[in-house]
C-alpha positions in Angstrom: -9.4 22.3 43.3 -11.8 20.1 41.4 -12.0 16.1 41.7 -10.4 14.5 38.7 -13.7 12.0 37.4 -12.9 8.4 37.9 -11.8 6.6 35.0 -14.4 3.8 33.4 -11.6 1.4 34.3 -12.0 2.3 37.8 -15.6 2.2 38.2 -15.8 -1.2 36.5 -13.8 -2.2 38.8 -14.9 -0.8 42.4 -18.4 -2.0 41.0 -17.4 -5.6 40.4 -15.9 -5.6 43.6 -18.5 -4.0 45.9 -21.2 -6.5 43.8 -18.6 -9.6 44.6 -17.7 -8.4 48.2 -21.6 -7.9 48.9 -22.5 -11.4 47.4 -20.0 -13.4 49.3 -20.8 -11.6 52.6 -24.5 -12.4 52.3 -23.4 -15.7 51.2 -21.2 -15.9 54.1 -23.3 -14.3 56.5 -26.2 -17.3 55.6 -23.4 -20.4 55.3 -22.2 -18.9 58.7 -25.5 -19.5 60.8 -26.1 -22.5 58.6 -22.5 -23.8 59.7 -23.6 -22.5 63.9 -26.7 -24.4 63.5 -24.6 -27.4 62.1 -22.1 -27.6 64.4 -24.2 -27.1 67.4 -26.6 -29.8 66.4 -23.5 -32.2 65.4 -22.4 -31.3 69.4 -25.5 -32.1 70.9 -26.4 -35.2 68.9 -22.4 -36.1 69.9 -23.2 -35.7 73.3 -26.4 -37.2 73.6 -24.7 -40.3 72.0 -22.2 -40.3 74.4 -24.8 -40.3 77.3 -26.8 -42.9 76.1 -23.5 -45.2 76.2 -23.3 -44.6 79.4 -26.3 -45.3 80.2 -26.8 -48.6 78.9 -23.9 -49.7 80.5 -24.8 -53.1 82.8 -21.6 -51.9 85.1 -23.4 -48.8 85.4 -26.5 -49.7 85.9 -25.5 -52.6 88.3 -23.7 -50.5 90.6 -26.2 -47.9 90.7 -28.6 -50.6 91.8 -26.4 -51.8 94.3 -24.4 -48.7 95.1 -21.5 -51.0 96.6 -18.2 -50.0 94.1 -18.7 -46.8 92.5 -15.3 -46.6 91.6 -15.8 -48.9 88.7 -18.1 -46.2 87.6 -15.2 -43.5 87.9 -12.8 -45.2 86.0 -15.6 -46.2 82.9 -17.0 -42.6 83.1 -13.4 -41.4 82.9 -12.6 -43.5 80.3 -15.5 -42.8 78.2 -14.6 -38.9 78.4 -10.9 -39.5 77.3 -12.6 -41.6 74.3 -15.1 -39.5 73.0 -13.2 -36.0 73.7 -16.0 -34.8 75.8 -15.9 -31.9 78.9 -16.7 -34.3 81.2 -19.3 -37.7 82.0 -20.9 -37.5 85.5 -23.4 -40.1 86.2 -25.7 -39.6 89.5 -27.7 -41.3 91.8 -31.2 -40.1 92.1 -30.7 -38.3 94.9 -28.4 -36.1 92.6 -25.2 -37.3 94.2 -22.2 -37.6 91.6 -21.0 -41.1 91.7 -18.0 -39.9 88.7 -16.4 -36.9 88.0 -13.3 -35.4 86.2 -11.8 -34.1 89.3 -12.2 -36.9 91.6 -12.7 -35.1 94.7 -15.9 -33.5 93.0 -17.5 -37.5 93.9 -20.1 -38.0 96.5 -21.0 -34.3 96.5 -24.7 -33.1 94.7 -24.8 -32.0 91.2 -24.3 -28.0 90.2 -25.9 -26.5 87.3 -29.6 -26.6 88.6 -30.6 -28.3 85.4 -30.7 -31.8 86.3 -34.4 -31.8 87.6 -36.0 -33.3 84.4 -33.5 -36.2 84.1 -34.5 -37.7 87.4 -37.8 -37.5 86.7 -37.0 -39.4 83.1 -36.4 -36.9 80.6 -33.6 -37.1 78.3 -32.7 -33.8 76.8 -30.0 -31.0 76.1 -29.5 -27.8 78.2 -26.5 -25.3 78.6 -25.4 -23.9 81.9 -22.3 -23.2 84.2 -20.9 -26.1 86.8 -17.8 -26.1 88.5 -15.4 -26.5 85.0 -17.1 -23.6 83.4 -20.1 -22.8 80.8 -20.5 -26.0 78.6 -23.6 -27.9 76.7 -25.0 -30.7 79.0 -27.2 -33.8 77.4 -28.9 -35.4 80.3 -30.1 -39.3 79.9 -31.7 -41.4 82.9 -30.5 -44.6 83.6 -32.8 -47.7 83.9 -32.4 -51.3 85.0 -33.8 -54.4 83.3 -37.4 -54.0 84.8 -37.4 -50.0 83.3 -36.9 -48.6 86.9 -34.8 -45.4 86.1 -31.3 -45.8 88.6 -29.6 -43.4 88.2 -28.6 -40.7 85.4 -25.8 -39.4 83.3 -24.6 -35.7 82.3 -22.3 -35.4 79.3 -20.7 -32.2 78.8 -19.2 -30.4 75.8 -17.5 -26.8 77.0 -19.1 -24.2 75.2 -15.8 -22.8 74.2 -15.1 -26.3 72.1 -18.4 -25.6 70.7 -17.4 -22.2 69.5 -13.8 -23.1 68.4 -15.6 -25.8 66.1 -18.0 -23.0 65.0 -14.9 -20.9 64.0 -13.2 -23.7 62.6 -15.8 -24.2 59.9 -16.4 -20.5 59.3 -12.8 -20.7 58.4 -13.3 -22.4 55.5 -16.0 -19.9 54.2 -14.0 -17.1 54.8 -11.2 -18.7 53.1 -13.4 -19.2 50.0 -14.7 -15.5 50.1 -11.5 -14.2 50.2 -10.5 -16.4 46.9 -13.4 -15.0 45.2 -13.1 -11.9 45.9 -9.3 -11.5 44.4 -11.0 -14.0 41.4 -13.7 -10.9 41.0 -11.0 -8.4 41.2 -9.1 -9.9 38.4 -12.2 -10.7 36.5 -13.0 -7.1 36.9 -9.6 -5.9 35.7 -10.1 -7.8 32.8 -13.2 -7.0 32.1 -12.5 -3.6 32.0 -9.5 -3.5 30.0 -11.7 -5.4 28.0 -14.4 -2.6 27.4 -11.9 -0.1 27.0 -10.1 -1.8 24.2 -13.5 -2.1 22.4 -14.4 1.8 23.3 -10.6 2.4 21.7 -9.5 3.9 24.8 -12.5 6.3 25.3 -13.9 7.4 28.7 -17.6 7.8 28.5 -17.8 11.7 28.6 -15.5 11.9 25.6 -17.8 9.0 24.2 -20.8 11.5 24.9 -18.9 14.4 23.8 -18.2 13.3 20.3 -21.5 11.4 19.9 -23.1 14.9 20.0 -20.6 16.4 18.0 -21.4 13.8 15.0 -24.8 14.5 15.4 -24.9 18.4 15.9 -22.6 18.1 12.1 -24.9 15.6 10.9 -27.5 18.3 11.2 -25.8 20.6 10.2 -24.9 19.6 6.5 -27.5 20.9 3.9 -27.2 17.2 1.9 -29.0 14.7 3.4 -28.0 12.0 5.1 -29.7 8.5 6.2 -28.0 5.6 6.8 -29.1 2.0 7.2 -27.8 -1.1 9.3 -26.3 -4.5 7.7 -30.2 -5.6 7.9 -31.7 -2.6 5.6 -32.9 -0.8 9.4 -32.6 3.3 9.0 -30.6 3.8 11.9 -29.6 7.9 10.7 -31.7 10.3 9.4 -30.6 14.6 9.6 -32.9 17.6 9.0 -32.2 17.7 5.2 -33.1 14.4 4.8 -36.0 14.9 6.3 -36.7 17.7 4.5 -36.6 16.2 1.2 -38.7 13.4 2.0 -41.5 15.8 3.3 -41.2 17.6 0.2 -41.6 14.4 -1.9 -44.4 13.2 0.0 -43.0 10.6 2.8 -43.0 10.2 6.3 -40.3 13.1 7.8 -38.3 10.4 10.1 -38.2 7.0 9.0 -35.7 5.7 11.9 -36.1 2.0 12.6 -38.1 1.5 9.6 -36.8 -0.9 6.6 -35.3 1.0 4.1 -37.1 -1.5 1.8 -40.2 -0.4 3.1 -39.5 3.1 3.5 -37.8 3.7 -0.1 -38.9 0.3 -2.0 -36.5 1.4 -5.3 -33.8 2.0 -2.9 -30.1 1.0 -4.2 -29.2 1.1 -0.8 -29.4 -2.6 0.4 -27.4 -3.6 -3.0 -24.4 -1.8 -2.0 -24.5 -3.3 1.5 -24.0 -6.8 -0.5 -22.0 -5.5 -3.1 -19.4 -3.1 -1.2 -19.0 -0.9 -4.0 -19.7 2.8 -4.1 -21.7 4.4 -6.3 -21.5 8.1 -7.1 -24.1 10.8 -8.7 -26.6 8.3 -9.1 -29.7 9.8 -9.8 -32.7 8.4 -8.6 -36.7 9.6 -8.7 -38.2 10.1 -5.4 -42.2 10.3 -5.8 -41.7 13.1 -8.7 -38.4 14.9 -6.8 -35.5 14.1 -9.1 -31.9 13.6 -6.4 -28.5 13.2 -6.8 -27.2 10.2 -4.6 -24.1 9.1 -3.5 -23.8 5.9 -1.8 -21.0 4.8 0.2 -20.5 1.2 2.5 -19.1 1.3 5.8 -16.9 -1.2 6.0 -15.3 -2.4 9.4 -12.6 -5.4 9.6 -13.1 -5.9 5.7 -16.7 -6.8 6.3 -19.4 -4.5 5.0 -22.2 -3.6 8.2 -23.8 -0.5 6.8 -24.5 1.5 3.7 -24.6 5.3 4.1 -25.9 7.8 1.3 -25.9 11.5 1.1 -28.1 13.3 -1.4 -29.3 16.5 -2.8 -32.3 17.8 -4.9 -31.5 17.8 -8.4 -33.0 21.2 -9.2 -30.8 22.5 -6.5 -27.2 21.2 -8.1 -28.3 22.1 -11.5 -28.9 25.9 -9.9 -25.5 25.7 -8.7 -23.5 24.3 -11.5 -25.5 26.7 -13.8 -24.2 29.6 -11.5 -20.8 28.6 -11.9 -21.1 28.5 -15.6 -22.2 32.1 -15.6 -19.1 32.9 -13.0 -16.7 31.2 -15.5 -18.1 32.6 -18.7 -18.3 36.3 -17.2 -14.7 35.5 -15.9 -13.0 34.4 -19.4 -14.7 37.2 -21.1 -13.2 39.7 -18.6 -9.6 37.6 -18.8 -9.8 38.5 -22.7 -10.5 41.9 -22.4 -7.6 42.3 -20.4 -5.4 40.3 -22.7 -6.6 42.3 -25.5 -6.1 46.2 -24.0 -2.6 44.6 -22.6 -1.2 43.9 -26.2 -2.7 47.1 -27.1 -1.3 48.9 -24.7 2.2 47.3 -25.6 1.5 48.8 -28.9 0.8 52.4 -27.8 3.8 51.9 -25.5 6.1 50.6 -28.3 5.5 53.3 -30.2 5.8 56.2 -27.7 9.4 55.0 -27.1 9.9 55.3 -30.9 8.7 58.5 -31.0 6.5 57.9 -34.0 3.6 59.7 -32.6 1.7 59.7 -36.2 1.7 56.5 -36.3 0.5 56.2 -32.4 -2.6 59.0 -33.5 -3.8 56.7 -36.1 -3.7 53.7 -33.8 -4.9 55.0 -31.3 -7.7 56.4 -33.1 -8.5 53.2 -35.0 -8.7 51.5 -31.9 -11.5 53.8 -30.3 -13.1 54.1 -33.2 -12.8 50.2 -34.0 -14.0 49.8 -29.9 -16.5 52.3 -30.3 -18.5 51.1 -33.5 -18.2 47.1 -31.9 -19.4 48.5 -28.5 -22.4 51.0 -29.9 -23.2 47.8 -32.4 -23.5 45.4 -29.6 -25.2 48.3 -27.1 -27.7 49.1 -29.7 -28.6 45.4 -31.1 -28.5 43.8 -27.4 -30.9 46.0 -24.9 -29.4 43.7 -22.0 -26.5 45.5 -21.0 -25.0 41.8 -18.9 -25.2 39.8 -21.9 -24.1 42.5 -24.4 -20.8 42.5 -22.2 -20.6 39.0 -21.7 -20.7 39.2 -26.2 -17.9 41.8 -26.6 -15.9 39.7 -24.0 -16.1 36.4 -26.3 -15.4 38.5 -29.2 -12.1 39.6 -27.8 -11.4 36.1 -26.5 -11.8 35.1 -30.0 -9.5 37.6 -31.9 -7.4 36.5 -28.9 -7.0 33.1 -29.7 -6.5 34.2 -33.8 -10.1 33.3 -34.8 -12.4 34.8 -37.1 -16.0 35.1 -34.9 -18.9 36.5 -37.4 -21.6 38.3 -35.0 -24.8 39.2 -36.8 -27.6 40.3 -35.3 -30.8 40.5 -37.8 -33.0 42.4 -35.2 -33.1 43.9 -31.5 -33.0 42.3 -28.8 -34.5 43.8 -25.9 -34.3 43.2 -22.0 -36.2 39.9 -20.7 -39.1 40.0 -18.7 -37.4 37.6 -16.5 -33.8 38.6 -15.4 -33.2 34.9 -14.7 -33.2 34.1 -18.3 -30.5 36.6 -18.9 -28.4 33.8 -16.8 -29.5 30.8 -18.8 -29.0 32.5 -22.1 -24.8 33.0 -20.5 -24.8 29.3 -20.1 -26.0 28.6 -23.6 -23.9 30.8 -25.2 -21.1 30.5 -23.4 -21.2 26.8 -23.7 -22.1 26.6 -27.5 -18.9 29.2 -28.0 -16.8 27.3 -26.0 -17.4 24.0 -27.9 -17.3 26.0 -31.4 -13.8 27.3 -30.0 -12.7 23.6 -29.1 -13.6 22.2 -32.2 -12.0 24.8 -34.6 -8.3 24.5 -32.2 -6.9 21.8 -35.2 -9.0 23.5 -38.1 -6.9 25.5 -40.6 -10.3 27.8 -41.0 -10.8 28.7 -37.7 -14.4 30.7 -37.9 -17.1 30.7 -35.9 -20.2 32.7 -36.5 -22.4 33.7 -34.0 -26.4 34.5 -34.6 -28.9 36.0 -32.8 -32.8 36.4 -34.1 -35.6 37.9 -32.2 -38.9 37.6 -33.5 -42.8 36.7 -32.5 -41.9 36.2 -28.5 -39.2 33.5 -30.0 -35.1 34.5 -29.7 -32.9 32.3 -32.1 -29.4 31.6 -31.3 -27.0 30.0 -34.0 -23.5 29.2 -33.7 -21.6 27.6 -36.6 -17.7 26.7 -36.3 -15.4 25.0 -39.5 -14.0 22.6 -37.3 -13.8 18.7 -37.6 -17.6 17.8 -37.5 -19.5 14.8 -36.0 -21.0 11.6 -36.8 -24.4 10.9 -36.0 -23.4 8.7 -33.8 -21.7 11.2 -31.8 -24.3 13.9 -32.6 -26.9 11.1 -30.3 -24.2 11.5 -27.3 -22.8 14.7 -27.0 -25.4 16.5 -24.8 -25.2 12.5 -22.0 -23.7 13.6 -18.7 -20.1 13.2 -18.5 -19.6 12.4 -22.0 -16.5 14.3 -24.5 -13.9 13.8 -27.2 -11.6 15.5 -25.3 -10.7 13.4 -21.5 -11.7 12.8 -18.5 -13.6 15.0 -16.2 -15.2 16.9 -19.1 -18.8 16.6 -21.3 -20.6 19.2 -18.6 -20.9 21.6 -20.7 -23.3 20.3 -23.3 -25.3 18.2 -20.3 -25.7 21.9 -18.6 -26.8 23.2 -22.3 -29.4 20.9 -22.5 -30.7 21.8 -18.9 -30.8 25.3 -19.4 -32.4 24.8 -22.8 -35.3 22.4 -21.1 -35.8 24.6 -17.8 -36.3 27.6 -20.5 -38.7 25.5 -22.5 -36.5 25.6 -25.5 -35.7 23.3 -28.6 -31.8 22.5 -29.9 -31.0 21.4 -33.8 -28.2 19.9 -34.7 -26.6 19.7 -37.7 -23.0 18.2 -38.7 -20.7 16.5 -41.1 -17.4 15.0 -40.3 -14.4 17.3 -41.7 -17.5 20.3 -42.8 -18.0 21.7 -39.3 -21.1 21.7 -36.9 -24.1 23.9 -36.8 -26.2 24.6 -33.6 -29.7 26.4 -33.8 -31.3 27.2 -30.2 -34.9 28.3 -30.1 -36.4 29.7 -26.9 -39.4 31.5 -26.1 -38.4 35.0 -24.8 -41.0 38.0 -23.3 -39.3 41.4 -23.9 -39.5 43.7 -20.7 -41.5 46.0 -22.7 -44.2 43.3 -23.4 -44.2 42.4 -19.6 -44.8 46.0 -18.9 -47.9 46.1 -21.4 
C-alpha cells in the first residue's frame, strides 16, 4: 500500500521542531559544561576559602605550636564545617597526624587520601580523592605561625556527590528553559503553518506544482498571444504566440524580466495598470505588424498588481471574419432558395389537391422555364460557377422579402486567376446587398439594382437601392469599425467591405441623397483565368 505524502502543515512543523530541538540541545549541551565548569570552580574557590579560615586561625595555629589542647581545635574545625556546609575540616600536624575530624575517633590517627604530600611541604592547592567518608574535592592550605614557619595544615572537603547534585541543580534550570522553548517553537510552528497554508488557499505543494504546469502548458497552448507584466511594468509572462509575433515584427522572441517600457516603448500596457480599466480591440502597430489587443488588469483585494494582454495579428482576424462573411452570405442564399422552392412547392401541391392539373402544367412549366432562362442567364454571363450561385441565391432572397432586384450584366465575366478573389468579391457583394436590403425595409419603392462590368483587367460592381439615403456626414462614417444606424453590435459589414476592397487593391464611390437612395460603385482590378493561362 503506498505512504500517503505528508502534508506541508506537517513538514513545517517537524522542521521547526527538529531546527528548535537541535538549537536548544547545542545550546544546552554548551551552557551545561559552562554551568560543570562553574559550579566546580565556585566549589573549589568555596573550599579553598574555607581552608584559609582555618588556617589563619591564632587558636589554631597556637595549639599546633604547642600541641597541648587539641580539642579546642576539634570543636573550631567542627564548628567551621557545620558553618560553611562543607564534607568535613581536618587540620594536621606535620607529621600528618589529624588533630580534627568529623567522626571523632578518626583523631590522632595519619591522614588517608595520599594527597596531602604537597601541603606539608607549603603548597596550597585543590585535589580529588577517596578518604574514609567517601570520594570528595579536597583544598589543602598549610598553616604558619607569626615568624612564617608552616605548623601545621588544613584539608577541607566538599563530597563529590554535593558537587554533582549542584551541577544538576543548575542544569535544571536549562532544561527547564529548553523544554519552554521547544513547546513555544511547536506553537510557533503551528502557526506558522496555518499561516502559509491560508496564503497558498489551502494548497499542498504538489497540487501547487500540478496546476502551475497546467496554466502554463494552456498558456502555450492558445494561438493569441499572451504577455503579462507586473505592478512595476516587468514582463513576467510571455507564451509561444507571443513570441512568435514579436519575431515576426522584428523584436527580441522572449522579453521576460525586461521593462515593458523598454521592450514595447508605445505600449498601453503600463496605463491600464494605473487606470484599472479594460480596453478591448485596441489596435496597435507593432514595427509594421498591425494587432488586435485586448488588455485586461488583474486586480487582487480591489488593488490593481498587473496588466495582462492577449493579441492577435490583424491580417489573421480580418482572414477569419472575411471567412465567416462568405459562410453567412453562401448560407442566406441557400436559406432563400429553400424558402422560395417551399412556397413553390405549396403551389404545385395546392393545386394537385384541386385537381386543376392545366393550371399545375402551366405553372409548372413557367417555373422551369422562368428557373431555367435566370439560371442559363447567370451561368452564361458569370464563368464562376461559386459566385454565379451565390447571385441566384440573393435574387431569390430578394423576390423573398417582396423586392424588385434589377441584375444586369453588360459583359462576361470569366473565372479569376486567383480563386481567393472569388471569396472577397462574396464579401463585397454580399455586404453591399445586404445594406441595399436594409435600407429599402421602410421604403415604399423597394428596388435594388445590381451591376456587374468587366472590362480592360478592371470588374465594376454597382449596387443602387431607393431607400432613405445619407448625409455626407454619414456617408464620412459608414465604412469606421463598429459604426451603424441600426444598434448595437452592428457596422461590420461595411468595415469588412472596405478591407476586402483595399486587400484587392480596389477603389469605392459613394453617392447619396437623403430620401433619393444610395448608389455604390466598386472598382477592382481582376485577371481572367484565361489571361493567367496566356
Amino acid at each position: 500500500m503506498k505512504k500517503s505524502k505528508l502534508s506541508l502543515q506537517a513538514i513545517i512543523i517537524i522542521f521547526v521542531c527538529i531546527v528548535v530541538a537541535l538549537s536548544l540541545g547545542i545550546t544546552d549541551l554548551i551552557i551545561s559544561k559552562r554551568i560543570t565548569s562553574s559550579v566546580e570552580d565556585t566549589e573549589k574557590e568555596k573550599a579553598l576559602n574555607v581552608a584559609k579560615m582555618v588556617s589563619l586561625s591564632p587558636l589554631v595555629i597556637d595549639d599546633l605550636e604547642r600541641l597541648t589542647n587539641t580539642s579546642e581545635i576539634q570543636a573550631f574545625a567542627n564548628q567551621i564545617k557545620d558553618k560553611t556546609n562543607v564534607n568535613f575540616v581536618v587540620v594536621m600536624d606535620m607529621k600528618g597526624i589529624r588533630l580534627s575530624h568529623p567522626d571523632p575517633s578518626e583523631v590522632g590517627k595519619l591522614f588517608r587520601g595520599g594527597d596531602e604530600g604537597p601541603v606539608l611541604q607549603g603548597k596550597e592547592y585543590v585535589s580529588i580523592s577517596k578518604g574514609i567518608l567517601g570520594p570528595s574535592m579536597r583544598a589543602f592550605t598549610p598553616i604558619k605561625n607569626s615568624q612564617g614557619k608552616q605548623v601545621g595544615a588544613v584539608a577541607v572537603g566538599i563530597s563529590l556527590e554535593n558537587v554533582t547534585m549542584a551541577v544538576h541543580k543548575g542544569r535544571m534550570g536549562m532544561v527547564i528553559g529548553t523544554l519552554i522553548g521547544l513547546l513555544i517553537g511547536v506553537v510557533g510552528a503551528v502557526g506558522l503553518a496555518r499561516y502559509i497554508k491560508k496564503i497558498l488557499l489551502g494548497l499542498e505543494p504538489p497540487a501547487i506544482a500540478r496546476l502551475l504546469e497546467e496554466r502554463s502548458s494552456m498558456l502555450q497552448s492558445v494561438r493569441e498571444g499572451i504577455i503579462a507584466i507586473d505592478q512595476g511594468g516587468k514582463i513576467t509572462l510571455v507564451n509561444k504566440a507571443a513570441r512568435k509575433l514579436f519575431k515576426k515584427a522584428g523584436l527580441e522572441e522572449n522579453p521576460m524580466g525586461m521593462n515593458i517600457e523598454e521592450y514595447l516603448p508605445e505600449t498601453r500596457l503600463t496605463r491600464i495598470v494605473k487606470s484599472g480599466k479594460t480596453e478591448i480591440n485596441q489596435e496597435q502597430n507593432l514595427h509594421g505588424v498591425t494587432i488586435l489587443v485586448n488588455t485586461v488588469p488583474v486586480v487582487v483585494k480591489n488593488q490593481p498588481v498587473g496588466v495582462i494582454a492577449t493579441f492577435r495579428d490583424k491580417t489573421e482576424v480580418q482572414v477569419l471574419a472575411e471567412q465567416l462573411t462568405g459562410v453567412r452570405n453562401y448560407a442566406d442564399a441557400l436559406r432563400a432558395q429553400a424558402h422560395e422552392f417551399m412556397n413553390k412547392l405549396h403551389v404545385i401541391l395546392g393545386l394537385v389537391r384541386t385537381e386543376q392539373y392545366d393550371a399545375l402544367a402551366n405553372y409548372v412549366s413557367e417555373t422551369v422555364n422562368h428557373r431555367e432562362t435566370e439560371m442559363g442567364f447567370m451561368m452564361k454571363k458569370i464563368q464562376d460557377p461559386v459566385l454565379a450561385g451565390f447571385l441566384i441565391g440573393k435574387l431569390s432572397f430578394a423576390r423573398e422579402s417582396g423586392a424588385s432586384l434589377l441584375f444586369d450584366c453588360a459583359s462576361k465575366i470569366p473565372k479569376p486567376a486567383n480563386p481567393e478573389i472569388t471569396h472577397e468579391l462574396i464579401t463585397i457583394i454580399g455586404n453591399l446587398f445586404d445594406n441595399a436590403m436594409d435600407a429599402i425595409a421602410d421604403s415604399p419603392n423597394k428596388k435594388v439594382d445590381l451591376k456587374l462590368d468587366y472590362a480592360e483587367d478592371i470588374l465594376t460592381i454597382e449596387v443602387k437601392d431607393t431607400g432613405v439615403g445619407m448625409t455626407k456626414s454619414l456617408q464620412n462614417k459608414i465604412l469606421d469599425k463598429g459604426f451603424s444606424t441600426k444598434g448595437d453590435n452592428r457596422g461590420f459589414g461595411l468595415y469588412l467591405l472596405a478591407q476586402a476592397i483595399e486587400k484587392l487593391e480596389g477603389d469605392m464611390i459613394i453617392s447619396s441623397k437623403p430620401g433619393k437612395g444610395t448608389n455604390f460603385a466598386v472598382y477592382i482590378p481582376y485577371k481572367a483565368e484565361d489571361e493567367q493561362n496566356d
